[in-house]
C-alpha positions as CSV (number, residue, x, y, z in Angstrom):
1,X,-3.9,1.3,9.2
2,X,-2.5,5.2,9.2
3,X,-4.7,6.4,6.0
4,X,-3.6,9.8,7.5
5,X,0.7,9.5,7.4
6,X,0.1,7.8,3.6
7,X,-1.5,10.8,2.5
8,X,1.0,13.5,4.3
9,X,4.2,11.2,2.7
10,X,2.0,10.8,-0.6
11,X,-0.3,13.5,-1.6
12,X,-1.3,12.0,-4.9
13,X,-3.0,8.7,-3.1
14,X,-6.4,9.2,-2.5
15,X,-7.5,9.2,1.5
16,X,-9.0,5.5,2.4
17,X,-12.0,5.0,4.1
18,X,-11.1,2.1,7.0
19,X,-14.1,-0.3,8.2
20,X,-13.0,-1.8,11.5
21,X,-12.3,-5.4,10.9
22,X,-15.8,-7.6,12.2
23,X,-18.2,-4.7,11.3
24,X,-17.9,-5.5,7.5
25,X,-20.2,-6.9,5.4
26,X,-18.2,-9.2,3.4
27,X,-19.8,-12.0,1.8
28,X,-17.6,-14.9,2.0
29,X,-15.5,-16.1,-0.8
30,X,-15.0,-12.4,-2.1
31,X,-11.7,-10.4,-2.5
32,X,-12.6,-8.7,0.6
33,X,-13.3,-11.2,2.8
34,X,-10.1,-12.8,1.9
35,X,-8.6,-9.5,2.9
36,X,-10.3,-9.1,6.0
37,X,-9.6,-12.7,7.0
38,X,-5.4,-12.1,6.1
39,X,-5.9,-8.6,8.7
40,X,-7.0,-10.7,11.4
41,X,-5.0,-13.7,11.3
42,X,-1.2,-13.5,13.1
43,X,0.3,-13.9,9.3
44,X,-0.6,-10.0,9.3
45,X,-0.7,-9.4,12.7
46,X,2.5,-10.7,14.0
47,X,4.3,-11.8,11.4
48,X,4.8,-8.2,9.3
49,X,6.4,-5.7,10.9
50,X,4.6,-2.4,11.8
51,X,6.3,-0.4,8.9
52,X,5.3,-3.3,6.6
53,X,1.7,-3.7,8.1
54,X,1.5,0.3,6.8
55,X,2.8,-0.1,3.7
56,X,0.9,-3.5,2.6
57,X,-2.9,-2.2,4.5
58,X,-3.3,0.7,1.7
59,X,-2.4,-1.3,-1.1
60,X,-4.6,-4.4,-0.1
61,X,-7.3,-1.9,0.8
62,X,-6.6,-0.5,-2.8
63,X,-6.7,-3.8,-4.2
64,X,-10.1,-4.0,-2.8
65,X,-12.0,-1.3,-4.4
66,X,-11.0,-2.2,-7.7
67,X,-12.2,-5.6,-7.3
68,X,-15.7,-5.0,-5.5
69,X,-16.7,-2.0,-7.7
């Protein structure tokens, strides 16, 4: 994801720190595995469009800290 062009086009969204997909530490059947599994598969991949992928990746990634806090 660009962390880096959401924060120049949004100043008031806090930069995200990205984990490469495969290096996390997930446990499976959480939010973020889910979400990690959805970034991998071609649903994400191939399906979205690049502009799309950008817009969706913050929010999910969002979506993600609130749930795992």
């Amino acid at each position: 994801m660009q962390a880096e062009m959401v924060v120049v086009h949004n100043p008031e969204i806090p930069e995200i720190e990205h984990v490469p997909v495969g290096q996390s530490k997930a446990k499976a059947g959480t939010v973020d595995a889910v979400t990690i599994a959805f970034y991998k598969s071609d649903a994400f991949k191939k399906a979205l469009a690049n502009d799309t992928q950008d817009t969706w990746g913050p929010i999910l990634d969002r979506f993600c800290e609130h749930c795992t806090r």
